[in-house]
N, C-alpha and C positions, 0 to 999 in steps of 0.2 A: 625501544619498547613499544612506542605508538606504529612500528611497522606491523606486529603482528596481531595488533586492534584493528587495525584497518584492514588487513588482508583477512580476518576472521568475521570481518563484519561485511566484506563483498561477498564472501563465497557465502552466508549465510543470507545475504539479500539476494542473493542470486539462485540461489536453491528453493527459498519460501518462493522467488518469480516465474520459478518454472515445474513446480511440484504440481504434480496431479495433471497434467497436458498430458494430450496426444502427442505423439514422437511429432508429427509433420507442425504442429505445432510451436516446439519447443526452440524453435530458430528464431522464429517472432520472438517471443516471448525474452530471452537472452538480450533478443536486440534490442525491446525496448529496454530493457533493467540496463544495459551499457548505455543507452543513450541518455535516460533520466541521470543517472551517474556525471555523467559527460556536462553536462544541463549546469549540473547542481554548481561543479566545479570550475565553470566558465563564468556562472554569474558569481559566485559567492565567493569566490579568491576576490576578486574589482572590487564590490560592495562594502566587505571586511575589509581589504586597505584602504579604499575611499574612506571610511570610519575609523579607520585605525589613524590614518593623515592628519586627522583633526586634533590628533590630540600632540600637549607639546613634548614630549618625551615619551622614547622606545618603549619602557616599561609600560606608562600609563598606557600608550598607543596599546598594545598587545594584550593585555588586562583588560580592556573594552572589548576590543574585538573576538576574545574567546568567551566573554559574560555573554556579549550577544550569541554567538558561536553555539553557544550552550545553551540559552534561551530559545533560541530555533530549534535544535535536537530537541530539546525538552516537547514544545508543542507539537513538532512532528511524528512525534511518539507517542503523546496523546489523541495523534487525530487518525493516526494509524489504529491504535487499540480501542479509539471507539468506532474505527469502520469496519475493524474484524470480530467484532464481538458477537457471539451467537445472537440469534435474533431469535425472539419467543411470540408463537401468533397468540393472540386475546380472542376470547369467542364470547360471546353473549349468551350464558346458558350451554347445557349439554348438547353436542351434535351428535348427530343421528345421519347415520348413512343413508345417504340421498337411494327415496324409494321412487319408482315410477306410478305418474299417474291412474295409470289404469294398467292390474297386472297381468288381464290379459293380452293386451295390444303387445306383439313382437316386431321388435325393428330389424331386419333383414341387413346386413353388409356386406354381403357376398356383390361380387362385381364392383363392389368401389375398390380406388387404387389410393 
């Protein structure tokens, strides 16, 4: 059961990492999402047994280590969804489209590149 939580939850981490890129892009972009993956898996299997070690019995062992397990996903997910959260600008009063100072002065850009 836990194989197709997991394999549903890379291809969909993998698709929000690479949506909206340029093609030339989207190699980067794959790379990084497999290497944070890679990352995660290399510290976090050590850490969780190192924690899990301490305790005196399998069960208990196992039962810590997925409280914590779960306590990380939890924050993780809170700190993802307050980094993707629309942002709203604040303005002091009505704006007004920027007029120029004086209407008759015209600025030329012809020959710039």
């Amino acid at each position: 059961m836990g194989f197709f939580g997991h394999v549903t939850a890379i291809v969909a981490y993998t698709v929000a990492g690479t949506s909206g890129l340029p093609d030339d892009q989207q190699g980067l972009a794959t790379g990084l999402t497999s290497m944070t993956q890679q990352v995660a898996i290399t510290v976090g299997i050590p850490i969780l047994g190192s924690l899990a070690a301490t305790q005196a019995t399998s069960q208990s062992a196992l039962r810590l280590a997925l409280v914590i397990d779960a306590a990380v996903v939890v924050v993780g997910a809170g700190l993802v969804w307050h980094g993707l959260r629309p942002r709203t600008l604040t303005t002091n009063g009505p704006s007004a489209p920027a007029q120029p100072a004086d209407p008759y002065v015209h600025v030329s850009t012809e020959g710039l590149s």
